[in-house]
C-alpha positions in Angstrom: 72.3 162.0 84.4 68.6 161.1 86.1 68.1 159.6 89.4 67.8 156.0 88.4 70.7 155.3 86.0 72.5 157.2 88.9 71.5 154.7 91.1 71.8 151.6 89.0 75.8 152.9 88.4 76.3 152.6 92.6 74.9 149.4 92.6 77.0 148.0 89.6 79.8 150.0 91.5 79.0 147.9 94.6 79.2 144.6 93.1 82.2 144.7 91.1 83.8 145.9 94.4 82.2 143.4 96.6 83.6 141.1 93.5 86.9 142.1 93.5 87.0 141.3 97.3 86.0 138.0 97.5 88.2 137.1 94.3 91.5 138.5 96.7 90.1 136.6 99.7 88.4 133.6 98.9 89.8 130.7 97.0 86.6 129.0 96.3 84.9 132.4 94.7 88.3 133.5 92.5 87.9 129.5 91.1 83.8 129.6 90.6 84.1 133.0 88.8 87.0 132.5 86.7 87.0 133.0 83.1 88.4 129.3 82.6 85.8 128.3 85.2 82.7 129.8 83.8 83.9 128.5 79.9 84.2 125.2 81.4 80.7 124.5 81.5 80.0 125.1 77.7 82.9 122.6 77.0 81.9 119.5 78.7 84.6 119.7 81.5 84.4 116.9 84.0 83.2 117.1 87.2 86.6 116.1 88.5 87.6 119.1 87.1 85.3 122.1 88.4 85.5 120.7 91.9 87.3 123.2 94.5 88.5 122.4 98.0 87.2 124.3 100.1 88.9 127.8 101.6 88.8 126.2 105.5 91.2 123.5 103.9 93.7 126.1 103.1 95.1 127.2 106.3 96.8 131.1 106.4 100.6 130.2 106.2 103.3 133.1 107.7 106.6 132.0 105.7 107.6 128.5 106.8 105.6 129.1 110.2 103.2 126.2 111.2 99.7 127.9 111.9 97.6 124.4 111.3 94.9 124.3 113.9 93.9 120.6 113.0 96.0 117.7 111.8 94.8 114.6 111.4 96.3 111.4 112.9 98.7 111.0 109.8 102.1 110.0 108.1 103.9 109.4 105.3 105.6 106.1 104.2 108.5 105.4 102.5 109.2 101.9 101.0 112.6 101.6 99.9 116.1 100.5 100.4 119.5 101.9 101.4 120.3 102.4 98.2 117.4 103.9 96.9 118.7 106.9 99.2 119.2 109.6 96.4 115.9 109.2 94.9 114.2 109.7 98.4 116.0 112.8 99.2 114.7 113.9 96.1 111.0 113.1 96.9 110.8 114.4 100.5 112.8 117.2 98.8 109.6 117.9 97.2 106.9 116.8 99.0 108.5 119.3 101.3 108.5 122.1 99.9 105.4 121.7 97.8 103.4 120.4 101.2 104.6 119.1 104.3 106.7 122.3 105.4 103.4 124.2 106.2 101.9 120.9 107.9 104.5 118.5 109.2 103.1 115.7 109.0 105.7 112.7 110.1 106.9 110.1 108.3 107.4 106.3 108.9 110.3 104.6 106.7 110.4 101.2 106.1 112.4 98.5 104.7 113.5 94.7 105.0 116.8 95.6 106.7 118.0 97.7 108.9 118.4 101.4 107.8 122.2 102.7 107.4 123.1 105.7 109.5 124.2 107.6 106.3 120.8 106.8 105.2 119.2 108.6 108.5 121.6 111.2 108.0 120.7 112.6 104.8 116.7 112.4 105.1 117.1 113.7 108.8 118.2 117.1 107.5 114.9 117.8 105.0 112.4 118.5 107.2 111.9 119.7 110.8 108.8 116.7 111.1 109.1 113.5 113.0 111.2 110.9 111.3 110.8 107.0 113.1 112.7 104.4 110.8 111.1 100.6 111.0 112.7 97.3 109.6 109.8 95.0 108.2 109.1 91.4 110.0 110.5 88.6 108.0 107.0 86.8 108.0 105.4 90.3 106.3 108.0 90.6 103.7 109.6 86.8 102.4 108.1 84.3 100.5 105.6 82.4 103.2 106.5 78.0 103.4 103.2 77.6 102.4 104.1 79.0 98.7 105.0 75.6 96.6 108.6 77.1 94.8 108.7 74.7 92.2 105.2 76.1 90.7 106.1 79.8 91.6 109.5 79.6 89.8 108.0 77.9 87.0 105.6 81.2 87.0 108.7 83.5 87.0 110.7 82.0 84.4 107.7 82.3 81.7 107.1 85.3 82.6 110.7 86.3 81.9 110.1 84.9 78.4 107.2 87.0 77.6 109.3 89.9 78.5 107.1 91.2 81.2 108.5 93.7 83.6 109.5 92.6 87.1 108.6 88.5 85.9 111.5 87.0 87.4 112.2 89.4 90.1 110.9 88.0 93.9 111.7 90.8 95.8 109.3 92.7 93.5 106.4 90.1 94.8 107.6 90.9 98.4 107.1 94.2 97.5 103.7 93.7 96.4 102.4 91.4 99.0 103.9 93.6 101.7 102.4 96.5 100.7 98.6 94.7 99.8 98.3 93.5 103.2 101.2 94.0 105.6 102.3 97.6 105.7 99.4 99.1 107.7 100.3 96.3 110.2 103.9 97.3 110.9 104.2 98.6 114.8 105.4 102.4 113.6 102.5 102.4 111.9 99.6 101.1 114.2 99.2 104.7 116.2 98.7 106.5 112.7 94.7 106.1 111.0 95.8 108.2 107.9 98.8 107.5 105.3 100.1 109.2 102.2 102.8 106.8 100.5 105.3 108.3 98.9 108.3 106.1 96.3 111.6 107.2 96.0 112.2 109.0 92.5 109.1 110.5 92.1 108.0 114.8 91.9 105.3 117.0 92.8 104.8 119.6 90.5 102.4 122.2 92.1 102.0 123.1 95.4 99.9 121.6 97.7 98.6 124.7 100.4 95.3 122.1 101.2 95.5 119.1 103.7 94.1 116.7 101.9 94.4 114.3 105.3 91.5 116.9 107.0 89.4 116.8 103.4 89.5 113.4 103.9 88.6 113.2 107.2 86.0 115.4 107.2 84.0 114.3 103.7 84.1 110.2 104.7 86.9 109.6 102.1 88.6 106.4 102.8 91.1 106.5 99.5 92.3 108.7 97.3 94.7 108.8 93.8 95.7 110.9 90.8 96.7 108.0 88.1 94.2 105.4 86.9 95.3 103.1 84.4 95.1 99.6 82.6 96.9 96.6 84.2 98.6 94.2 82.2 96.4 91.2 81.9 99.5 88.4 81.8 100.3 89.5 85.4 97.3 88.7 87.0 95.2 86.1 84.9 93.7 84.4 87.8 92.7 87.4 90.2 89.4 88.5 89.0 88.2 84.9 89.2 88.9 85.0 92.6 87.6 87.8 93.5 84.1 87.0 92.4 84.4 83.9 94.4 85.3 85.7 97.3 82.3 88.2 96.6 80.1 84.8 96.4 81.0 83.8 99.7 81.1 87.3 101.0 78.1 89.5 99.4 77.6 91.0 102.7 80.9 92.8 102.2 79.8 94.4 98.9 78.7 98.5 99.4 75.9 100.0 98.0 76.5 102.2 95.8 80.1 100.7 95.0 82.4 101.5 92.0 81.8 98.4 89.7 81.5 99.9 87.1 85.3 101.2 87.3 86.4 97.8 87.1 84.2 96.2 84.8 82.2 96.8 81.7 80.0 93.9 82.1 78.2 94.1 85.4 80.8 92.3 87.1 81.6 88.9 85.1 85.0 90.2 83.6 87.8 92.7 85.0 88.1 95.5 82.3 92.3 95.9 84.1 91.3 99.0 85.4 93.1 100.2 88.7 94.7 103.3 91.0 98.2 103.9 90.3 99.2 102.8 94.1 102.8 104.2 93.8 100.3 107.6 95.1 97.7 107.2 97.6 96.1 108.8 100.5 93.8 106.3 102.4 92.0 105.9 105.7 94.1 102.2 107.3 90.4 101.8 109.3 89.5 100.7 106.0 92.6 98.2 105.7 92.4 97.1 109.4 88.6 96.5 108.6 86.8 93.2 108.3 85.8 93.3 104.6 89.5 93.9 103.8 91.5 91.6 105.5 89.2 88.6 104.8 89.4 89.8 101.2 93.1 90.1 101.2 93.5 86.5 103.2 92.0 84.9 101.0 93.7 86.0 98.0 97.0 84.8 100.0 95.8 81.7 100.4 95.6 81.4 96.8 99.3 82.3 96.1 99.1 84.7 93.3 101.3 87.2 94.5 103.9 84.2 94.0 102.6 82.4 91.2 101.3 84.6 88.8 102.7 88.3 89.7 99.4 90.3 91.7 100.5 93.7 92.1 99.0 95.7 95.4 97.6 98.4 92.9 94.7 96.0 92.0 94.2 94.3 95.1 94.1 98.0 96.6 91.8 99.1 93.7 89.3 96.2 93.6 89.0 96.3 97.4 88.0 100.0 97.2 85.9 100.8 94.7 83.9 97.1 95.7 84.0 97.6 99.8 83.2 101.0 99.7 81.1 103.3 98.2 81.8 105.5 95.4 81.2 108.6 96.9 84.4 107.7 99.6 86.8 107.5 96.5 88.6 111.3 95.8 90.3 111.5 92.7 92.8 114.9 93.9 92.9 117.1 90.6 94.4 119.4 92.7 97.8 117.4 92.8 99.8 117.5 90.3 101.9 114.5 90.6 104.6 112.5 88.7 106.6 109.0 88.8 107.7 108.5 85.6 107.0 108.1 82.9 103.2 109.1 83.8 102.1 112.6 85.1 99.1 113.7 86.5 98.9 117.8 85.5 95.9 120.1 87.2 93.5 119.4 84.7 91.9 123.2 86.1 93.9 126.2 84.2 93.5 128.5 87.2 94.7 125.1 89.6 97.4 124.8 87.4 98.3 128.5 87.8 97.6 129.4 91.1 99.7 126.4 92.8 102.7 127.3 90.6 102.9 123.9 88.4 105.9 122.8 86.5 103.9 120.3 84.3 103.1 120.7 81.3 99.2 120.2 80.7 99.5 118.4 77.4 101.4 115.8 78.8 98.9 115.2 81.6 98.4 111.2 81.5 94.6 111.7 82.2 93.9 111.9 78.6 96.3 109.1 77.3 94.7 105.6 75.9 96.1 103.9 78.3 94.2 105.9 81.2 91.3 104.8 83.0 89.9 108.7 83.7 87.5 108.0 81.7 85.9 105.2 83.3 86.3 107.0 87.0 84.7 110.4 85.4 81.5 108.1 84.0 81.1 106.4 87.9 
């Protein structure tokens, strides 16, 4: 064998070793130089989907021992009832062992009366984080005086007769208006900057060994989702006029750069019903505490659609985002794969979808279903 193919077999040697190293110790380089990762560009993968978080987001974990150097000034928050008690124990269940047992992050739980003591009893026992349970102020959850009930009941009963889910229910529009512009106001919640709101009922499906609360933080996110979808138009006929009245009297409050084009296909004039599924979301309250957003959400009080019509916080939340901020601060997390049925968000990246142990199954990932908005977030 001669001197230079010699040499050029210790070099090759060299690099496959030096490979094989980084592949066992770096996240990142094992994702870049994957088979599936490398294919992915000849198949006209979205970027949503070739996008890694970064190793320093992946904190070493010894068993269940916390070894998190940074948290962010986080919780969680629960919505929901006493009786909606076995479907939470089942989601903190989950988000517990998937996530929150390597970070313990608190949580904040919330509702409209008092919580039972069976109620603390049984989510007491999942997790070893800070629990604080809150009862909602009467003004921030009923039906304000202001609301004329005649016009709002007239509202409900049609919408019964179209069939439309949640049309005659009140407590439903509570719900909504709470959590579009109350919930970040509650006093458990003032000390916290970050939330991640979790529903009874619903499942993780991979594990989460990221803090998506310090990505976040440290890439000037303000909001983040895994399900985008279509609204249904007969639930909110009125809103988009609004908002571009609002955005009349308010241009100043538009960002450069924003996400228009998410939520309409005509520059603006009509509402394509695009929106964040809010039932999942991760989101800086700054951004709800700030300026822009509460005059935007007064406003659309003052007009009474969460009453008469049947506004749901998912487009409120939506609009407000991707037209207050810009683009660029809106994270669509891949990485999570996330379900509250009957849609599921599956890893659209194979080696994700392997590497955090998912129990989705890919092909029934809503991200490619007609009713999905992906594709309008992947062209902004």
């Amino acid at each position: 064998m001669n001197t230079t193919l010699r040499y050029l077999l210790a070099v090759f040697g060299v690099v496959i070793t030096v490979h094989y190293v980084l592949s066992f110790t770096h996240t990142d380089y094992r994702r870049a130089t994957s088979l599936n990762s490398l294919t992915s560009h000849f198949k006209g993968v979205t970027p949503a989907d070739i996008t890694p978080i970064p190793d320093r987001y992946y904190p070493p974990f010894s068993n269940e021992s916390l070894t998190v150097d940074h948290r962010a000034n986080a919780t969680f928050v629960i919505l929901a009832r006493n009786s909606d008690i076995d479907g939470t124990v089942r989601s903190i269940r989950e988000i517990e062992d998937r996530f929150n047992r390597r970070f313990r992050y608190p949580y904040v739980f919330l509702n409209e009366e008092s919580f039972s003591d069976d109620f603390k009893k049984r989510v007491s026992v999942l997790s070893a984080a800070k629990m604080e349970f809150g009862t909602i102020p009467r003004d921030h959850w009923y039906q304000p005086s202001s609301i004329d009930e005649k016009k709002a009941d007239a509202g409900r009963n049609r919408m019964v007769e179209q069939g439309i889910i949640y049309g005659g229910s009140l407590s439903y529009r509570n719900m909504c208006r709470f959590n579009s512009g109350f919930f970040f106001r509650h006093p458990l919640m003032e000390k916290y900057r970050w939330y991640w709101r979790i529903e009874p009922d619903v499942h993780f499906h991979c594990d989460i060994r990221f803090d998506p609360f310090a990505y976040m933080e440290e890439n000037n996110k303000v909001y983040a989702f895994t399900i985008a979808m279509y609204e249904f138009e007969k639930t909110i006929p009125s809103l988009w006029s609004h908002v571009k009245d609002f955005i009349k009297l308010h241009p100043e409050y538009l960002a450069k750069d924003n996400a228009m084009r998410f939520l309409s296909d005509t520059g603006g004039d009509t509402y394509n019903l695009c929106h964040f599924w809010s039932n999942f979301e991760i989101a800086d309250m700054s951004f709800w505490r700030g300026e822009a957003y509460t005059k935007f959400f007064e406003y659309l009080d003052d007009k009474g659609g969460f009453y008469y019509e049947r506004w749901g916080d998912a487009p409120v939340h939506s609009i407000a985002a991707a037209l207050f901020a810009p683009a660029s601060q809106i994270q669509f997390f891949d990485q999570i794969g996330y379900e509250h049925n009957p849609y599921t968000h599956c890893p659209r990246n194979e080696d994700t979808w392997k590497e955090e142990k998912c129990t989705c199954d890919p092909k029934r990932n809503f991200d490619y279903d007609g009713y999905s908005c992906m594709s309008k977030w992947d062209q902004v």
